[in-house]
Every structure is written in structure tokens, then in C-alpha cells.
LUMVEX-227237 format. One record per residue (C-alpha): residue number from 1; residue in three letters; x, y, z. Coordinates in pm, 1 decimal, always signed. Example, Ala and Ser with C-alpha at 12.3 -4.5 7.8 and 13.67 -1.06 7.14 Angstrom:
<atoms>
+-----+--------+----------+----------+----------+
| num | residu |        X |        Y |        Z |
+-----+--------+----------+----------+----------+
|   1 |    ALA |  +1230.0 |   -450.0 |   +780.0 |
|   2 |    SER |  +1367.0 |   -106.0 |   +714.0 |
+-----+--------+----------+----------+----------+
</atoms>
This chain:
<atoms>
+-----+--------+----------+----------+----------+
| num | residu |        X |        Y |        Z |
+-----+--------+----------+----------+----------+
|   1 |    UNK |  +1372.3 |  +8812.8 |   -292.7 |
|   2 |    UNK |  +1190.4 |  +8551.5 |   -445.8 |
|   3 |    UNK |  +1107.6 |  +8497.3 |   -837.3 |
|   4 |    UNK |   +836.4 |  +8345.9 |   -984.9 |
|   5 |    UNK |   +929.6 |  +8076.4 |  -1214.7 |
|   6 |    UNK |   +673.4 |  +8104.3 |  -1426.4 |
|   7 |    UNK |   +590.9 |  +8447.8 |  -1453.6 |
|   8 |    UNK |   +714.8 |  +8526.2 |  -1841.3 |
|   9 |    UNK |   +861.4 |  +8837.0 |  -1774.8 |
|  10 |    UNK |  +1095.5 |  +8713.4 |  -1574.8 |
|  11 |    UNK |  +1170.0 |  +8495.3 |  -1851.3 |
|  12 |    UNK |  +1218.2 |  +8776.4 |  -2107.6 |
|  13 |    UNK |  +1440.8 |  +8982.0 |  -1921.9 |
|  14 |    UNK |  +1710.6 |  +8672.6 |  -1842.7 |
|  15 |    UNK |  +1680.1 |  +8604.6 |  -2239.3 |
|  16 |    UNK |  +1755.0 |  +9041.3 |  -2263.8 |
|  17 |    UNK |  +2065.6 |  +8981.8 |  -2079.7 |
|  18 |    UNK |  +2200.8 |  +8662.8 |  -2197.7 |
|  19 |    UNK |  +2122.3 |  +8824.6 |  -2553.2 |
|  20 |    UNK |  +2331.6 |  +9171.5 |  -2424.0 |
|  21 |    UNK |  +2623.0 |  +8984.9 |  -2274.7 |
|  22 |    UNK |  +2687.2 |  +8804.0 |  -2625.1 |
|  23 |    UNK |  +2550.5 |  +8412.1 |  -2464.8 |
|  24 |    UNK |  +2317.0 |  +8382.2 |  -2762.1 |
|  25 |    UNK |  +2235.8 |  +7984.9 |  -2689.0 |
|  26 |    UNK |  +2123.1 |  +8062.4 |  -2376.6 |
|  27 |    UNK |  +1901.9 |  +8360.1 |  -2476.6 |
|  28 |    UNK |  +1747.0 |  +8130.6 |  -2699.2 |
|  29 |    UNK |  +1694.1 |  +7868.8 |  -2468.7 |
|  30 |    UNK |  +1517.2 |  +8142.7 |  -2207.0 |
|  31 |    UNK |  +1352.6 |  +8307.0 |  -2488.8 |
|  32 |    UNK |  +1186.1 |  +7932.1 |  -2576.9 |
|  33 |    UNK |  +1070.0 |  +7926.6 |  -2237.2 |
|  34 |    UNK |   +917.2 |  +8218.3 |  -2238.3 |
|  35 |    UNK |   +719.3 |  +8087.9 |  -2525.9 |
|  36 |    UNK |   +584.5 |  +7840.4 |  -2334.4 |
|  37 |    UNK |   +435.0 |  +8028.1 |  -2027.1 |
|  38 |    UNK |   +341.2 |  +8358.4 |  -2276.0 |
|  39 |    UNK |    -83.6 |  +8381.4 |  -2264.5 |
|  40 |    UNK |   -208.7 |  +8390.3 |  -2589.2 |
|  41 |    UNK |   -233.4 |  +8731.4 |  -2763.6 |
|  42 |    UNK |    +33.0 |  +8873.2 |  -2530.2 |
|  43 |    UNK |   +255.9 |  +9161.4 |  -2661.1 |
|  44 |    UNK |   +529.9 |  +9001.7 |  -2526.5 |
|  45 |    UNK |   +479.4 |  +8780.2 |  -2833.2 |
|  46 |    UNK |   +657.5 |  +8970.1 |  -3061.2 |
|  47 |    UNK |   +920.0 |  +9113.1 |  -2875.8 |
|  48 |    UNK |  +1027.3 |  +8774.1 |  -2744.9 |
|  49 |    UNK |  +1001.4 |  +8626.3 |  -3129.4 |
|  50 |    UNK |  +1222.3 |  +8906.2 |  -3242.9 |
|  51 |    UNK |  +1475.4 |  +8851.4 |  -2957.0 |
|  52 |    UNK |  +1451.2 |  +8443.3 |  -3061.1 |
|  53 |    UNK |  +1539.9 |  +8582.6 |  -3429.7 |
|  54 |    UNK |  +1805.8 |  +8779.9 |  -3356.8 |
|  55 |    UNK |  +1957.4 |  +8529.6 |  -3149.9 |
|  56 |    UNK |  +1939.6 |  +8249.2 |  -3368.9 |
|  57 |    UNK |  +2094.3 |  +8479.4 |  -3668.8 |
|  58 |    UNK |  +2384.2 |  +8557.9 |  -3460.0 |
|  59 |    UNK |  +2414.6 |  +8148.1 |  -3392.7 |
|  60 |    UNK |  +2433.9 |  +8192.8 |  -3779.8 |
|  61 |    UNK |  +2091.6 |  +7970.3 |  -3801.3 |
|  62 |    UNK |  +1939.0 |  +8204.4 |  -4053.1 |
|  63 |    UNK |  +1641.3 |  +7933.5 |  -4109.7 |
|  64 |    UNK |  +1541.6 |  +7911.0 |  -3750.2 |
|  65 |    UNK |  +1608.2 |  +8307.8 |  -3726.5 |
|  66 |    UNK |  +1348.3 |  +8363.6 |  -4072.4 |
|  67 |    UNK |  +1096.4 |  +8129.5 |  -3863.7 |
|  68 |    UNK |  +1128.6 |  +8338.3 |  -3583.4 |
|  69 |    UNK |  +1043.7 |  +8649.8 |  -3752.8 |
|  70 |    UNK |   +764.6 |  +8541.3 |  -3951.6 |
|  71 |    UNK |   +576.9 |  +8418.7 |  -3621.0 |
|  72 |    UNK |   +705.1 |  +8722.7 |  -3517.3 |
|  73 |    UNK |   +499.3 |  +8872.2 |  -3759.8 |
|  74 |    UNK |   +217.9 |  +8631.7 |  -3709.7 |
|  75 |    UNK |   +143.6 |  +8713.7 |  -3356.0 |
|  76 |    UNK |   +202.1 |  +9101.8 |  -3455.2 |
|  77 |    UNK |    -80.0 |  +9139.6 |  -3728.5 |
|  78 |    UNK |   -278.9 |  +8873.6 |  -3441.3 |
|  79 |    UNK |   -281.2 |  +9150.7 |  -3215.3 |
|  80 |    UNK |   -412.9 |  +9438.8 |  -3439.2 |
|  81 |    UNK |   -673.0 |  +9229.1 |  -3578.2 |
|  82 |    UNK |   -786.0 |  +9193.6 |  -3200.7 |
|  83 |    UNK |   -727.5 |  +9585.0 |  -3121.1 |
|  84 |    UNK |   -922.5 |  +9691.6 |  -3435.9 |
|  85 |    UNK |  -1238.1 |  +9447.9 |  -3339.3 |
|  86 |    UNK |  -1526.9 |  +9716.3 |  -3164.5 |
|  87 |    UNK |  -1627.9 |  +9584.7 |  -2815.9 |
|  88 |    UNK |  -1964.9 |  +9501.2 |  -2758.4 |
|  89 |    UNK |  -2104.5 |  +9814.2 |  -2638.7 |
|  90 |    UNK |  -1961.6 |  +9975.7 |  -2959.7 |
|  91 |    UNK |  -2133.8 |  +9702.8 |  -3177.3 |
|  92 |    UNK |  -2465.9 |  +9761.2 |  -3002.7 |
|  93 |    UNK |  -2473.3 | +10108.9 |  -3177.6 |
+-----+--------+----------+----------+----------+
</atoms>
């Protein structure tokens, strides 16, 4: 079976299991690259920010952890603004 490197799922789910087997560093280091191949507005966003936070608190680096949630946060209130904009063919109307 082959795996695509940058697919960000992929990603995700290695940070999931680091994160569930207790290796915190390294589900913050997948969890950082998933950041980087994420598309913008994705709802992986969020999930992966709250995984970041909640890996970096049990590091015991509550600053990077609060950073982590607020983009968290950020990207969350991003995507309803974009899911509560009307599509053009309900703007026309």
C-alpha cells in the first residue's frame, strides 16, 4: 500500500495516534505538518489546532497550547462566516 505524503489526512491521523499512545512531541511535530499541507478553510483546521493544543498542554507549554486554541478558534468562526455567506444564485433573488 502506498501513502501519499502529502495528503493531510494522512497527516492527522499519525498526529491521532502519536497523541493516543502518550508521544506528545511527535504529535505535535505531525500535527505542524499537517498545518502546512491543510487548504485554506479546511475543517480539518480546527480539529488539527485542537489536537496541537492539547498536545502542547500535556508538554506543559501552556503558551504554545493557548496559541493553539485561539487559531483554533480563528479558523472555527472562519468557517461559519463562509457557511453563512448565500451563494450566488441565492443572492440573485
Amino acid at each position: 500500500m502506498r501513502i501519499d505524503p502529502r495528503n493531510p489526512v494522512v497527516w492527522y491521523t499519525m498526529a491521532r495516534v502519536q497523541y493516543d499512545q502518550g508521544n506528545f512531541a511527535k504529535a505535535v511535530q505531525f500535527c505542524l505538518k499537517t498545518n502546512t499541507l491543510l487548504p485554506p478553510a479546511s475543517p480539518l483546521h480546527r480539529a488539527n489546532w485542537e489536537l496541537l493544543a492539547d498536545a502542547y498542554q500535556n508538554l506543559g507549554q501552556t503558551d504554545k497550547a493557548r496559541e493553539a486554541r485561539d487559531q483554533a478558534a480563528r479558523d472555527n468562526n472562519s468557517v461559519v462566516r463562509k457557511a453563512r455567506q448565500p451563494s450566488a444564485s441565492c443572492r440573485r433573488l
